[in-house]
VEXDREN-2710 file (C-alpha; in Angstrom, 1 decimal):
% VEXDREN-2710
k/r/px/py/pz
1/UNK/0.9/1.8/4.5
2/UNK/-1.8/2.4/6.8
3/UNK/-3.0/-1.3/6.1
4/UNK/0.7/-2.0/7.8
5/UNK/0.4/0.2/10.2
6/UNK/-3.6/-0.7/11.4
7/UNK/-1.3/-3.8/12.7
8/UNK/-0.1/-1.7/15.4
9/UNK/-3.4/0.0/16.3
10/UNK/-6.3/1.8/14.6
11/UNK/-4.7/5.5/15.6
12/UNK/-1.3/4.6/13.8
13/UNK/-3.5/3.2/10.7
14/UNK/-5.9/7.0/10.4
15/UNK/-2.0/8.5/10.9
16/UNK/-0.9/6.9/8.3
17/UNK/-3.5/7.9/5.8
18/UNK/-3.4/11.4/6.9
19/UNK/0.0/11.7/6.0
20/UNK/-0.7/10.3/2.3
21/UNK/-3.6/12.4/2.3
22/UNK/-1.1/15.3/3.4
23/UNK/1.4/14.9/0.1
24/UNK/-1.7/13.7/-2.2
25/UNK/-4.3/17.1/-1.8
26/UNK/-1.4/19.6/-2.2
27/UNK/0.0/17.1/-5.4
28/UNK/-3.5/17.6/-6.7
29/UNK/-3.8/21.2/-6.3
30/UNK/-0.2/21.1/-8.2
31/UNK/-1.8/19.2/-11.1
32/UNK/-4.5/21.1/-11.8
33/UNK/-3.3/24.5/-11.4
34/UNK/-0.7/23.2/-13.8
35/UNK/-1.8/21.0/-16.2
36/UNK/-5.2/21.3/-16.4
37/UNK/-6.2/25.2/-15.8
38/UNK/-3.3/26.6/-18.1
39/UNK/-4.7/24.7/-21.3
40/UNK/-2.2/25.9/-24.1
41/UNK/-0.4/28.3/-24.0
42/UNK/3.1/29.9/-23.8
43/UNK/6.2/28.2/-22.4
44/UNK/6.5/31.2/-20.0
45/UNK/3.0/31.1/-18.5
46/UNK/3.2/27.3/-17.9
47/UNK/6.4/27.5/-16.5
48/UNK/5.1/30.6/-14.2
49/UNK/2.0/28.2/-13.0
50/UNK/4.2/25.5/-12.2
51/UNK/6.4/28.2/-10.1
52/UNK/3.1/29.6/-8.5
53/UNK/1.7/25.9/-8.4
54/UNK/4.8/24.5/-6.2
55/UNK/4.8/27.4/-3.9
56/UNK/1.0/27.5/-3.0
57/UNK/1.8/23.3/-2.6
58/UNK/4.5/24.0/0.2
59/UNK/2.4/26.4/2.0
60/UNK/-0.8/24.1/1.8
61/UNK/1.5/21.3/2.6
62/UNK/2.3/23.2/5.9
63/UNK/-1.4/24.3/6.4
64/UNK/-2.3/20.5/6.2
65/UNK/0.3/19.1/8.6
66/UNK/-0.5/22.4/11.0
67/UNK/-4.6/21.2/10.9
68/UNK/-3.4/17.4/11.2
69/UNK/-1.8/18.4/14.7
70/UNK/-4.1/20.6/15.9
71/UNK/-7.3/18.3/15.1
72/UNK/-6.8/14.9/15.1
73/UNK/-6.5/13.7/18.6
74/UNK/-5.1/11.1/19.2
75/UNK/-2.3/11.0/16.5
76/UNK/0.5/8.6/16.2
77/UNK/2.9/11.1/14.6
78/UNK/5.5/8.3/13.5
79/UNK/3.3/7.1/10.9
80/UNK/1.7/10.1/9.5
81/UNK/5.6/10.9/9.0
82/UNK/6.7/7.9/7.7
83/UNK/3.7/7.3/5.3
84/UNK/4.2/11.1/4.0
85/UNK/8.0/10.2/4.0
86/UNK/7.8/7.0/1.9
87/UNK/5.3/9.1/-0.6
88/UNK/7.2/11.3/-1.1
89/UNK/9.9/8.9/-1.9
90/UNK/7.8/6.8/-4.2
91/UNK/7.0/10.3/-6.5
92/UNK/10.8/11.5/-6.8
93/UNK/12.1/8.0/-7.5
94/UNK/9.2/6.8/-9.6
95/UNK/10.6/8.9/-13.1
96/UNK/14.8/7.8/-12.1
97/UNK/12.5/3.6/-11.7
98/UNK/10.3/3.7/-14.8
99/UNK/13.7/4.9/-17.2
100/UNK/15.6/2.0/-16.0
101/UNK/12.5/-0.5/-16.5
102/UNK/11.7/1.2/-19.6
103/UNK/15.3/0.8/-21.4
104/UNK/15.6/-2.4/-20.3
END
């Protein structure tokens, strides 16, 4: 995306990488707090990290996009919301893509 976007100018192409950077760090943080720092154990704790793990993602999410605005001058706001936009896309339709693909 912010190959696509450096087209337009060089503000719109840092935009746009700040907004993958915006759904990728908090995605991250998700991850490991999930999958990696609750090793084995009970369905319950997992399912309590993952609980704990999404809502510490929304509020760094919103931290992020808060320091993003307040920060980064200048900022071409359509593409840091399109690129996060389209991310966000790709991850909730990539499992519904790979099932068709994988029983064809």
């Amino acid at each position: 995306m912010g190959m696509l976007f450096s087209l337009q100018s060089f503000e719109a192409a840092y935009s746009a990488l700040l907004g993958g950077m915006v759904f990728m760090l908090p995605n991250a943080l998700l991850i490991y707090k999930t999958f990696i720092s609750v090793r084995v154990g009970s369905v319950r704790k997992i399912t309590n990290s993952m609980y704990v793990g999404e809502a510490v993602k929304f509020g760094l999410t919103a931290i992020l996009f808060a320091a993003v605005f307040a920060f980064i001058t200048p900022l071409y706001a359509p593409s840091l919301f399109i690129t996060f936009f389209v991310v966000l896309m790709i991850n909730s339709l990539s499992p519904l893509l790979s099932g068709r693909l994988n029983d064809s």
